[in-house]
C-alpha positions in Angstrom: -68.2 32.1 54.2 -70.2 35.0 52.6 -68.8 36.6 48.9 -70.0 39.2 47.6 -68.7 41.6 44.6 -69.3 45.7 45.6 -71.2 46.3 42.5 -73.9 43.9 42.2 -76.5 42.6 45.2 -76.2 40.0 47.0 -77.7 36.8 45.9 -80.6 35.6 48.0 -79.1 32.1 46.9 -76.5 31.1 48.9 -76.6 31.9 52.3 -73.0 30.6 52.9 -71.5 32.1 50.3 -73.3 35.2 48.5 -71.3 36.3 44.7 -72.6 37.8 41.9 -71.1 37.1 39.1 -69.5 40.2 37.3 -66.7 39.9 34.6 -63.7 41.0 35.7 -62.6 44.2 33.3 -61.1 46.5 35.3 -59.3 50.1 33.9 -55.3 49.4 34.8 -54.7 50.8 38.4 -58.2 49.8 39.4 -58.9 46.7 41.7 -62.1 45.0 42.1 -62.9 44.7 45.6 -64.7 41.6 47.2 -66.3 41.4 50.7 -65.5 37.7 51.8 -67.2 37.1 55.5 -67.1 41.1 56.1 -63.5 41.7 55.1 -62.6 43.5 52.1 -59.8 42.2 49.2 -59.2 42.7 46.0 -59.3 40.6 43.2 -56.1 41.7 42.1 -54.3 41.2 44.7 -55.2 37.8 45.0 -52.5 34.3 44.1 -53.9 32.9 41.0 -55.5 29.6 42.7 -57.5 32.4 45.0 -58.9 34.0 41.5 -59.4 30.5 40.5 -61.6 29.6 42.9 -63.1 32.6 43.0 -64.1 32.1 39.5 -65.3 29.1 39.8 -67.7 29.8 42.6 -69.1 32.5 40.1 -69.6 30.2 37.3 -71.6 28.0 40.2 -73.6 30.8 41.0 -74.7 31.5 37.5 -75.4 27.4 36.9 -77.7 27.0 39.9 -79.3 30.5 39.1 -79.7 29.1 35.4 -80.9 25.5 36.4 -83.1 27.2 38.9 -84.5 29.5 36.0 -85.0 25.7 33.5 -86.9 24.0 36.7 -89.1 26.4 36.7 -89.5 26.4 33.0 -90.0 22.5 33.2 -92.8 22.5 36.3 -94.7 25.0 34.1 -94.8 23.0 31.2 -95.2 19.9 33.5 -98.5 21.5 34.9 -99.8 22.6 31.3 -99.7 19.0 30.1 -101.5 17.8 33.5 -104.0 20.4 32.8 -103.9 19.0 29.4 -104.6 15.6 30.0 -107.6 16.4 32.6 -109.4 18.3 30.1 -108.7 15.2 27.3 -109.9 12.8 30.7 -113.0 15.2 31.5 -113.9 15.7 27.9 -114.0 11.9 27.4 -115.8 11.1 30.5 -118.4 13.7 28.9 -118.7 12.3 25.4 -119.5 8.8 26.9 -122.2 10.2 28.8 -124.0 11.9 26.0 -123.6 8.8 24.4 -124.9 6.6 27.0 -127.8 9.2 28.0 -129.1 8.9 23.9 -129.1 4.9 24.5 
């Protein structure tokens, strides 16, 4: 199934189902059409369970995007204390020579 809301691109995320996420606040006698596997609805026009679960694929979208965004956040911090702790190691490794070498 592929989802996608006219005004935004589509996420590179989902390749079964494509949505940005964009609040729905539309002017009254304006619908908000979405492309779902090449064919066009509105949201309005939707029952309430579709706009339901419309909804909640959105919210999805904007978890996975923003637990995507945090794992990268964590592997960078993951890699700074590696880098941390090899400097520590190699800086050891380097005092106990100089101290063995003045023996």
């Amino acid at each position: 199934m592929k989802i996608c809301n006219h005004q935004t691109k589509l996420s590179p995320l989902a390749k079964h189902i494509q949505l940005n996420y964009k609040e729905i606040k539309m002017a009254e006698n304006k619908k908000t059409p979405i492309t779902i596997d090449d064919k066009e609805y509105h949201f309005e026009d939707m029952t309430q369970e579709q706009q339901t679960i419309l909804n909640h694929i959105a919210d999805l979208e904007k978890k996975i995007n923003g637990t995507k965004f945090n794992l990268d956040q964590l592997q960078v911090g993951r890699e700074a204390f590696i880098k941390m702790l090899r400097e520590s190691l190699d800086k050891e490794e380097a005092e106990k020579e100089v101290k063995e070498g003045d023996k």
